[in-house]
C-alpha positions in Angstrom: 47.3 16.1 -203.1 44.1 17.8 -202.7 42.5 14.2 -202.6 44.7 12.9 -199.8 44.7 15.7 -197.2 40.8 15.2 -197.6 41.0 11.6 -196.9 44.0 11.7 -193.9 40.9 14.7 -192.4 38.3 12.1 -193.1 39.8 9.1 -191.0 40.9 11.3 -188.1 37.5 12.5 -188.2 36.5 8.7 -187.9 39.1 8.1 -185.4 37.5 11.1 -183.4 34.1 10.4 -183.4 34.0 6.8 -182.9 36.4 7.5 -180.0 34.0 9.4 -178.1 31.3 7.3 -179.1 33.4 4.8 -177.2 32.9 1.9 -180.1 35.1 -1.2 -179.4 37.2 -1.2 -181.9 37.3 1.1 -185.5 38.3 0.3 -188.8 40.0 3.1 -190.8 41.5 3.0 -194.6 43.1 6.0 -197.0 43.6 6.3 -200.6 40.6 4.8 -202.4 42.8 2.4 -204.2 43.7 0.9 -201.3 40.2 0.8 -199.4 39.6 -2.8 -200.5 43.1 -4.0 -199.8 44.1 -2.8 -196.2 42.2 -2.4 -193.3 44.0 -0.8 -189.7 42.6 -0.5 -186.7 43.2 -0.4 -182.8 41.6 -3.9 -180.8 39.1 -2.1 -178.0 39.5 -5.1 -176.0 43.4 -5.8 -176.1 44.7 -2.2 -177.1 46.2 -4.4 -180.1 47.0 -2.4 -183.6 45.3 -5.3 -185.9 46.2 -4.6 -189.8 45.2 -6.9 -192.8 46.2 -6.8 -196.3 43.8 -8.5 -199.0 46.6 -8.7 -201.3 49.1 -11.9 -201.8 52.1 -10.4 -200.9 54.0 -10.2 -198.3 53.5 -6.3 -197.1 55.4 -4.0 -194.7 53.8 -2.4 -191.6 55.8 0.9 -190.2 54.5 2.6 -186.8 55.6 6.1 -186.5 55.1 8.3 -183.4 53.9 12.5 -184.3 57.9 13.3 -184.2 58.5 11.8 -187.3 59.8 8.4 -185.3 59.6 5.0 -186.5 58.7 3.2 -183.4 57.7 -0.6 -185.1 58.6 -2.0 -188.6 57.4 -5.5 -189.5 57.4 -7.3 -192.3 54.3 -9.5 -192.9 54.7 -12.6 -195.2 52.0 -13.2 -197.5 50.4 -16.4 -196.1 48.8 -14.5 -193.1 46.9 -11.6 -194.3 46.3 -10.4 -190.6 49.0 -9.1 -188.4 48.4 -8.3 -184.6 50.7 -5.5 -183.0 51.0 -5.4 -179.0 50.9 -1.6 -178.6 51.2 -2.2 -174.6 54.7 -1.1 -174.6 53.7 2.5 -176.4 53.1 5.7 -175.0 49.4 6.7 -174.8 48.7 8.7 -177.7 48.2 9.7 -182.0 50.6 6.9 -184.6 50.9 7.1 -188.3 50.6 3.8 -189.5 52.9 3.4 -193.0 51.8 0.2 -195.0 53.3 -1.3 -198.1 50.6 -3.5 -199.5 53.3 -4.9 -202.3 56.8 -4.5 -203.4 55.1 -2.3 -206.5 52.3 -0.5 -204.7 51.7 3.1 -203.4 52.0 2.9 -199.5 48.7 3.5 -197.5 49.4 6.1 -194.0 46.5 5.9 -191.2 46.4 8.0 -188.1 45.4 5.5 -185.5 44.8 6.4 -181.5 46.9 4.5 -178.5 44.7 4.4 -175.4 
């Protein structure tokens, strides 16, 4: 438990600093398990939520607002690794990001930033 509150700190910590760094884009991963099978992060350039999984499954992506909200579910299928989210139609502002690399795998959660 210990483990994950200390990575969840470390990628908002990310997500803070490279956001008043102003970098184009981010890349943010949780869990070390997962750090080499999904990558999340927020397009500079389109606003777009971009998430790829490196494993070959088909994987679920969940976008929850800080109420507890599920705001986006997709289901990816396993032949495109990469998934692009419009996030236009969002409210500016802080999304956990839920995914489910495999039917049999721990989910990964990301705090990600809206602009």
């Amino acid at each position: 438990m210990k483990e994950l509150i200390k990575n969840n700190i470390r990628s908002l910590v990310l997500v803070t600093l490279l956001m008043w760094t102003g970098g184009a884009s981010f890349a943010l991963s949780s869990q070390v398990e997962a750090e080499k099978t999904v990558v999340a992060y927020v397009d500079g350039s389109t606003g777009d939520l971009v998430v790829t999984n490196h494993v070959n499954a088909s994987y679920e992506i969940q976008l929850f607002d800080l109420t507890g909200k599920e705001v986006i579910k997709v289901v990816q299928d396993p032949e495109t690794p990469t998934r692009r989210i419009q996030t236009s139609q969002l409210r500016k502002g802080i999304y956990l990001v839920r995914v489910t690399p495999a039917s049999n795998a721990p989910s990964v959660t990301l705090k990600v930033m809206i602009r």
